[in-house]
C-alpha positions as CSV (number, residue, x, y, z in Angstrom):
1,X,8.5,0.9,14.7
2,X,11.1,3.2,13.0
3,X,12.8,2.3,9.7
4,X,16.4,3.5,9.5
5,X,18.4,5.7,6.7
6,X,19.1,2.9,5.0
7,X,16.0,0.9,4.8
8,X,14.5,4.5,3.8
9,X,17.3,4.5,1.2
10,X,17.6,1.5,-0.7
11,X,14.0,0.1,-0.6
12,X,11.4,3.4,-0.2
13,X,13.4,6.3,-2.3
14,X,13.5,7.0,-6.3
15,X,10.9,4.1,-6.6
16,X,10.1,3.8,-10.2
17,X,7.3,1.0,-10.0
18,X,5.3,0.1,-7.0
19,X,3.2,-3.3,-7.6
20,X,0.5,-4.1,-4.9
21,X,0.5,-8.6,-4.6
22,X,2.8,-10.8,-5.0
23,X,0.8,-13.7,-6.7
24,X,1.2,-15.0,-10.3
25,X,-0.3,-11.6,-11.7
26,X,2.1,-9.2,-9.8
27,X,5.4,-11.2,-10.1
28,X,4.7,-11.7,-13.9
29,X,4.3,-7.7,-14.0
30,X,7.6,-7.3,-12.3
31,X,9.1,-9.4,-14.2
32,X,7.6,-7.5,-17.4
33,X,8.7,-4.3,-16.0
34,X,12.6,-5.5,-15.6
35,X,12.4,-6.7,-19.4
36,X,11.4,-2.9,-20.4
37,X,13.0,-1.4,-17.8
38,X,16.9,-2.9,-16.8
39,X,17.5,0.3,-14.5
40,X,14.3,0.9,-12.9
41,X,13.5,0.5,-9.4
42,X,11.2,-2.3,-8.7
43,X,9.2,-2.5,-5.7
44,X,6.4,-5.2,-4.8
45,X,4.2,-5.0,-1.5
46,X,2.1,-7.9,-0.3
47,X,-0.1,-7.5,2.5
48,X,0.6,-11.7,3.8
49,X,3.8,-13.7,5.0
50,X,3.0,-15.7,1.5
51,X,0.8,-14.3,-1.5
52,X,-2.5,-13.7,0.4
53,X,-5.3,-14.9,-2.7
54,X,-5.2,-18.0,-4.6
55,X,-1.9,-17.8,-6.2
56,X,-0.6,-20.2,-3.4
57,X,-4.1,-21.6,-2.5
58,X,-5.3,-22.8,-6.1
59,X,-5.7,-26.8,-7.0
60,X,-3.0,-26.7,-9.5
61,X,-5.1,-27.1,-12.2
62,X,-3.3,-26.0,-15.9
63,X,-6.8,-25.7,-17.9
64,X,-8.6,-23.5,-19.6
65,X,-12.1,-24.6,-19.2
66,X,-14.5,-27.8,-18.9
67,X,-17.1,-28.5,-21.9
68,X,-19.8,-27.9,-19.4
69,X,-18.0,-24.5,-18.6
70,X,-17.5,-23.3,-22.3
71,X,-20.9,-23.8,-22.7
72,X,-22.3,-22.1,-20.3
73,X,-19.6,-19.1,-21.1
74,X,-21.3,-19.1,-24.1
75,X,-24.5,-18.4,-22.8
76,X,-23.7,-14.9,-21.8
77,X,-20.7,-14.4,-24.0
78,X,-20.3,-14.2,-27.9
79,X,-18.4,-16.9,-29.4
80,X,-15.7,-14.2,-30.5
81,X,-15.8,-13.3,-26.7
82,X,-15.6,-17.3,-25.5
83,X,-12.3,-18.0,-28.1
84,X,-10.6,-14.7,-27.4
85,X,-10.9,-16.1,-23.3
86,X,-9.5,-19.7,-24.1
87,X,-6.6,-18.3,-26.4
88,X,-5.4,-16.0,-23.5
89,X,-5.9,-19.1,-21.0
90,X,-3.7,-21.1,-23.7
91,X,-1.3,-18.1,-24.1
92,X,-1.1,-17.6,-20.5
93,X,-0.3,-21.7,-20.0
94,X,2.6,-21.7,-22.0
95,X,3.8,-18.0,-20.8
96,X,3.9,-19.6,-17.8
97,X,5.8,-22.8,-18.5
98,X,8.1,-20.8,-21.0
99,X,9.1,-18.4,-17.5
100,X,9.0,-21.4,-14.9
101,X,10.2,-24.6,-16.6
102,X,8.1,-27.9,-16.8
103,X,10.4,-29.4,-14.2
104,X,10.1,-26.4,-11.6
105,X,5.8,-26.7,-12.1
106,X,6.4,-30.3,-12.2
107,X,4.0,-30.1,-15.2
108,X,2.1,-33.5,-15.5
109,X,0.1,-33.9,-19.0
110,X,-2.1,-36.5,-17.3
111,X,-5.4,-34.6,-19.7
112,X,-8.6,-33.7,-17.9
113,X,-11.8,-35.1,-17.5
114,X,-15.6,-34.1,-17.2
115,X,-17.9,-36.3,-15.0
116,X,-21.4,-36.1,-14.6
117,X,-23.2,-36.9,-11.6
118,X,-26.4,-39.2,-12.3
119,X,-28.6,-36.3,-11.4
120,X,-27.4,-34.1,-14.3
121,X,-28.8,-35.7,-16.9
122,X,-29.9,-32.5,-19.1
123,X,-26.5,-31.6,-18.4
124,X,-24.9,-34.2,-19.6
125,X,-26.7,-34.7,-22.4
126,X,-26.3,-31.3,-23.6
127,X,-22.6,-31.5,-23.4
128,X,-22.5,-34.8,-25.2
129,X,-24.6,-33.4,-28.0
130,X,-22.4,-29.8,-28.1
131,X,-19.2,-31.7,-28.3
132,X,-18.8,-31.3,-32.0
133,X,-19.6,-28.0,-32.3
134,X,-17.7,-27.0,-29.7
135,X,-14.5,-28.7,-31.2
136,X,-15.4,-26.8,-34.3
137,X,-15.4,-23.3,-32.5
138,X,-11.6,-24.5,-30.9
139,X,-10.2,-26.1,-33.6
140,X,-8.6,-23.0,-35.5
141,X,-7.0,-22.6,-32.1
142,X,-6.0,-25.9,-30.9
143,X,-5.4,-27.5,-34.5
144,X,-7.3,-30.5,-32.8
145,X,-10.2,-31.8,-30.9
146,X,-10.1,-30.8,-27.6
147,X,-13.3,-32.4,-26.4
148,X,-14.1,-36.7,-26.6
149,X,-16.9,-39.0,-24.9
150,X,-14.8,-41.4,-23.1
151,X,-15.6,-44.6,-21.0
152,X,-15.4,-43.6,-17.2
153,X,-12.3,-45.9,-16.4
154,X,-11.9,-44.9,-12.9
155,X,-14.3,-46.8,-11.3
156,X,-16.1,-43.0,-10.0
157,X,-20.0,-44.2,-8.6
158,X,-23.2,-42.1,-9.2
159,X,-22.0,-41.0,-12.3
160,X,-23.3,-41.3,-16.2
161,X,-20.9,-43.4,-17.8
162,X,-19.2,-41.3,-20.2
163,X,-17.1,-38.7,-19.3
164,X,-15.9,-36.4,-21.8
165,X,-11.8,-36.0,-21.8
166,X,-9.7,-32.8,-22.4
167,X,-5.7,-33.6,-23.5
168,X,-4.7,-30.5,-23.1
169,X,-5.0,-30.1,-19.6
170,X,-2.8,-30.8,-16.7
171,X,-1.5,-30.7,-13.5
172,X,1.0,-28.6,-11.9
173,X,2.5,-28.1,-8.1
174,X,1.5,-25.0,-7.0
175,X,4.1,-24.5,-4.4
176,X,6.9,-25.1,-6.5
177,X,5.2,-22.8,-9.1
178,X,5.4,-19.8,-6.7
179,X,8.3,-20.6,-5.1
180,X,10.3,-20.6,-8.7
181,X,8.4,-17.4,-9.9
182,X,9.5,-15.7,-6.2
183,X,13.1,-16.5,-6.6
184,X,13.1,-15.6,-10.1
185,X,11.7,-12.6,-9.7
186,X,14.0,-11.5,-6.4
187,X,17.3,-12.5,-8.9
188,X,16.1,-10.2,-11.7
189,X,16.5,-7.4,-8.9
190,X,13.0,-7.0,-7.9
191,X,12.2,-6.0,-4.3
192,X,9.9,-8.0,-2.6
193,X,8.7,-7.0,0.6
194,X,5.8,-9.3,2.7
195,X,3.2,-7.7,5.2
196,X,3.4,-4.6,3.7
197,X,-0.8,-3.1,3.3
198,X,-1.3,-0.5,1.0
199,X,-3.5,1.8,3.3
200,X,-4.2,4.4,0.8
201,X,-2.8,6.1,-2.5
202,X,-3.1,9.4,-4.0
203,X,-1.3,11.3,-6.6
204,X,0.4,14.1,-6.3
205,X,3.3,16.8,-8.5
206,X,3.5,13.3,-11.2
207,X,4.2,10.6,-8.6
208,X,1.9,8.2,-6.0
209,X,2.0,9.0,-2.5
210,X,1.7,5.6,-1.1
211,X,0.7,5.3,2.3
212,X,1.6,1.9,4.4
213,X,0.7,1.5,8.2
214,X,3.9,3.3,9.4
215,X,5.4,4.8,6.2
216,X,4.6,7.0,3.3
217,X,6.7,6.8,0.5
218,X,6.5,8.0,-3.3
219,X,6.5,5.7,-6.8
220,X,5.7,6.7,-10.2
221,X,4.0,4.1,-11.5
222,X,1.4,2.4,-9.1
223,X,0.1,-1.3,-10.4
224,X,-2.3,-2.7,-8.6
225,X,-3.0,-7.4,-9.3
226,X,-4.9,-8.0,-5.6
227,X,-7.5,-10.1,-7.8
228,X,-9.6,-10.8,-5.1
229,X,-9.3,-8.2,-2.9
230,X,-9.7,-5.4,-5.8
231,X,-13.3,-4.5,-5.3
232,X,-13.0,-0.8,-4.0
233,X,-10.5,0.3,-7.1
234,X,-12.9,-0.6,-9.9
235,X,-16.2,0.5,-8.8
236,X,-17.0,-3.3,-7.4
237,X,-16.8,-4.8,-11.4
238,X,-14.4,-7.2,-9.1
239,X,-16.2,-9.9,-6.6
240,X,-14.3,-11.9,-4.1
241,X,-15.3,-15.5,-4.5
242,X,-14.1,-17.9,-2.1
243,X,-12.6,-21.3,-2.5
244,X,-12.1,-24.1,-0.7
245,X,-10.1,-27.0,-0.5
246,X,-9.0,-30.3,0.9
247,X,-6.6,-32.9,0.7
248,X,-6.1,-36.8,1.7
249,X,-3.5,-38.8,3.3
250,X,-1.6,-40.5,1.5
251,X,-4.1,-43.5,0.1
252,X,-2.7,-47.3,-1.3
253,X,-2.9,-48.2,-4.5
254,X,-5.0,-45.2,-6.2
255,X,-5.0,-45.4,-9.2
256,X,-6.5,-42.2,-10.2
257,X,-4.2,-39.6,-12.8
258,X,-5.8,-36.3,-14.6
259,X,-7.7,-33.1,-13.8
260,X,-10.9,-34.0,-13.1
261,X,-14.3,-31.4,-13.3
262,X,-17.8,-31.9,-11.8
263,X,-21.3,-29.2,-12.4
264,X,-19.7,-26.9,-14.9
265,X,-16.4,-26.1,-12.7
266,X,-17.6,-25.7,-9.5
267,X,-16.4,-28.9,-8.0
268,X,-12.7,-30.2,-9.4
269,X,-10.5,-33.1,-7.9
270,X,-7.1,-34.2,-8.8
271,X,-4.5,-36.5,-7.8
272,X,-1.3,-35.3,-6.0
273,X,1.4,-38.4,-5.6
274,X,-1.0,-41.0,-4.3
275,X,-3.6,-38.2,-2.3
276,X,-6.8,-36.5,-3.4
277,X,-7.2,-33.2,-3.7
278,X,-10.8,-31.9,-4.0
279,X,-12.5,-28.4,-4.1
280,X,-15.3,-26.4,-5.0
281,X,-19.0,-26.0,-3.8
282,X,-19.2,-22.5,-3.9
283,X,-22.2,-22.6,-5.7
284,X,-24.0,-24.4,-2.5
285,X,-23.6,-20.6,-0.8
286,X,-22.7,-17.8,-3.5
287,X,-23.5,-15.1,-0.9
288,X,-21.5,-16.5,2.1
289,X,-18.5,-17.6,-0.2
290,X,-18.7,-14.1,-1.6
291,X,-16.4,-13.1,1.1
292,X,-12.5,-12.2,1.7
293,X,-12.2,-14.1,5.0
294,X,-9.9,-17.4,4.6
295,X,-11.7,-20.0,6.3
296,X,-13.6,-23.0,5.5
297,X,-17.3,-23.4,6.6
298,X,-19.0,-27.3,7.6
299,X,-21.9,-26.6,4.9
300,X,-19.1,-27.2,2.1
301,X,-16.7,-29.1,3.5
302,X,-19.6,-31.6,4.3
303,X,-20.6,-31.7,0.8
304,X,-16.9,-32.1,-0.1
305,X,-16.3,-35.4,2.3
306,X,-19.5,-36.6,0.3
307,X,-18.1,-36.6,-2.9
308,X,-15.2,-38.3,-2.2
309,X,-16.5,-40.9,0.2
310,X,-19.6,-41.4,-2.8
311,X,-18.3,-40.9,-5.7
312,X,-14.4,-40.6,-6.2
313,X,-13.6,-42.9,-3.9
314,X,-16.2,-45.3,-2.8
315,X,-15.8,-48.1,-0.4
316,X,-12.2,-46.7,0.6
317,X,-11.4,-45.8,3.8
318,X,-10.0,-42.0,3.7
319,X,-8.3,-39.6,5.8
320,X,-8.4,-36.1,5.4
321,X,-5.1,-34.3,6.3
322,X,-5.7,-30.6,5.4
323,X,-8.6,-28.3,4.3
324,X,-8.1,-24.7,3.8
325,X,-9.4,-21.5,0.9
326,X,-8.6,-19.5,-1.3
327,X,-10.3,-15.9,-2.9
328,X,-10.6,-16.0,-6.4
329,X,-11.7,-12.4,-8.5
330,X,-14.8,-12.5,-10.8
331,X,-17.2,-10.6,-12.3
332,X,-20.0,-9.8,-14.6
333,X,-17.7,-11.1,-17.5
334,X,-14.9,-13.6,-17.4
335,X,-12.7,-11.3,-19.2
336,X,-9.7,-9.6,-16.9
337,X,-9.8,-5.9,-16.4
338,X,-6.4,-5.0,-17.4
339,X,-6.7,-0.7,-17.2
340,X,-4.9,2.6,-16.5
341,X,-7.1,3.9,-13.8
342,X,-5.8,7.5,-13.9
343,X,-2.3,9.1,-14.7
344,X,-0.4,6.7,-12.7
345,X,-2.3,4.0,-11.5
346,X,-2.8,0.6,-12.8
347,X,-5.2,-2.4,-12.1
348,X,-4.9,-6.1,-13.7
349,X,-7.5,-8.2,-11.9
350,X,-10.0,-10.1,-11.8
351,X,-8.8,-13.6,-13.3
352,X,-12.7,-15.4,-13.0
353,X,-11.1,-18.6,-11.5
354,X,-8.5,-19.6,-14.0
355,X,-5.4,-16.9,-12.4
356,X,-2.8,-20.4,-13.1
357,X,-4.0,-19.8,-16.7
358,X,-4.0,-16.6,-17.5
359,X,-2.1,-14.6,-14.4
360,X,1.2,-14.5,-16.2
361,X,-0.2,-13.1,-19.6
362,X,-2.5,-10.3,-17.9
363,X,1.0,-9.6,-15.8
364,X,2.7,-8.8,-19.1
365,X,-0.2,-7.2,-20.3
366,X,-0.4,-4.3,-17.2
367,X,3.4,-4.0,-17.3
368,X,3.4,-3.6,-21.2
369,X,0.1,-0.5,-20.6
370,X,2.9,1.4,-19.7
């Protein structure tokens, strides 16, 4: 393929800022950049026909963190460390409604909820018992509890019965997130080009030689937000960490509403309409889910159909009409790595699971290092 004068022209030449994804991260960055900079020429690769990660592949899940999951944070984080990373997943929330609209997310403040499986019991006591002093650590924050013991109301089986509720948490529609962000972003002037791999980048006389399968072209600022897929630019701090995913038909009369979290995060169900969706299990196979390849394996998908024939949804006949994954980024720490990685190149990645939360604030944050 050739490109002619005038593709060359108007979207390859006098490129001020080249951003590598188009997911939450990257379109938050652009959007950052056109704030700072009203002439600049904005330019925004992504290597899939949609954002290739989890910004279009996530539950739609606006939280910032199960009790079971704060406390285990705080097992190999300080306190100051385990605030600071719920205040940016707060910050990030409302950055993100503020930009998008509550009616474009179709933000739902059902509140969230904690179950523990029978088996757990050390686990579920432990929470129970933490709940105060975890409100305590939150409150200057959240002016509020976050956590309560509640009576499981939903009629969930094999499960202790309390559950411990969250009313800060909520739902959103991922689709319609992205969608809005993408549209917003093309009106503010932003190019946005799809299937576009960054092949390699080097820097050269104060500019980025970037170099795409059948074109080279120069930027000055490089930024990359490829999460997942950032592993070789920051000296592998970034793991990919695969998620995956299923939905229902359409089921009669549920009558399930919230966010709900199982095992410290690593299974999560909600309702959509009158469906389930239902993820996780990476923890079944951290080495085979450590992986960039979007599929879905029967070891976890198995496990998934489990929990919602045995637990969510017991006795109830249920079809499944859709599984598929995403990638998430993590890492040593939960903390993003938000850097300049030499004169002109730029990284915000690694989002530890929660890229709904905090994607739009660490977008800000790489377009404001420069």
């Amino acid at each position: 393929m050739t490109y002619s004068f005038w593709e060359l022209k108007n979207w390859f030449t006098h490129v001020d800022y080249t951003i590598v994804g188009s997911g939450i991260v990257g379109l938050h960055c652009a959007l950052r950049l056109r704030e700072r900079f009203p002439q600049a020429k904005i330019l925004v690769l992504e290597r899939g026909i949609l954002p290739q990660g989890a910004s279009t592949k996530n539950a739609g899940f606006a939280c910032f963190g199960s009790i079971s999951e704060v406390i285990d944070d705080l097992k190999t984080h300080s306190e100051e460390e385990v605030i600071q990373l719920i205040q940016k997943r707060w910050e990030g929330l409302q950055l993100l409604r503020k930009n998008i609209g509550d009616t474009a997310l179709d933000f739902k403040p059902h509140g969230g909820y904690e179950l523990f499986l029978k088996e757990d019991e050390s686990l579920y006591q432990e929470c129970l018992q933490k709940i105060p002093f975890v409100n305590d650590l939150l409150k200057p924050l959240f002016k509020s509890d976050v956590f309560a013991r509640e009576m499981d109301r939903f009629d969930f089986k094999g499960i202790h019965e309390y559950v411990v509720f969250n009313p800060f948490e909520a739902q959103i529609d991922t689709g319609n997130m992205m969608q809005a962000l993408l549209q917003k972003t093309a009106a503010a002037g932003v190019l946005i080009l799809n299937q576009m791999e960054v092949k390699n980048h080097y820097e050269n006389n104060h500019q980025v030689q970037v170099e795409l399968e059948q074109l080279s072209f120069s930027t000055q600022k490089l930024l990359f937000t490829t999460n997942g897929f950032a592993g070789g630019l920051t000296q592998n701090a970034v793991r990919p960490a695969r998620a995956q995913v299923l939905i229902t038909e359409p089921i009669s009369d549920l009558d399930i509403r919230g966010t709900f979290h199982l095992d410290r995060g690593y299974y999560y169900f909600r309702n959509f309409e009158n469906r389930i969706l239902l993820g996780g299990g990476r923890n079944l196979d951290f080495e085979g889910e450590t992986t960039t390849e979007l599929e879905t394996t029967a070891k976890i998908q198995n496990r998934l159909d489990q929990l919602l024939k045995e637990v969510i949804l017991p006795g109830k006949e249920v079809t499944i009409a859709h599984r598929w994954s995403g990638i998430m980024g993590i890492g040593n720490s939960k903390k993003p790595i938000v850097e300049r990685l030499s004169e002109h190149t730029y990284c915000g990645v690694r989002m530890g699971g929660m890229g709904v939360a905090i994607g739009s604030l660490v977008g800000k944050e790489l377009a404001d290092l420069i």
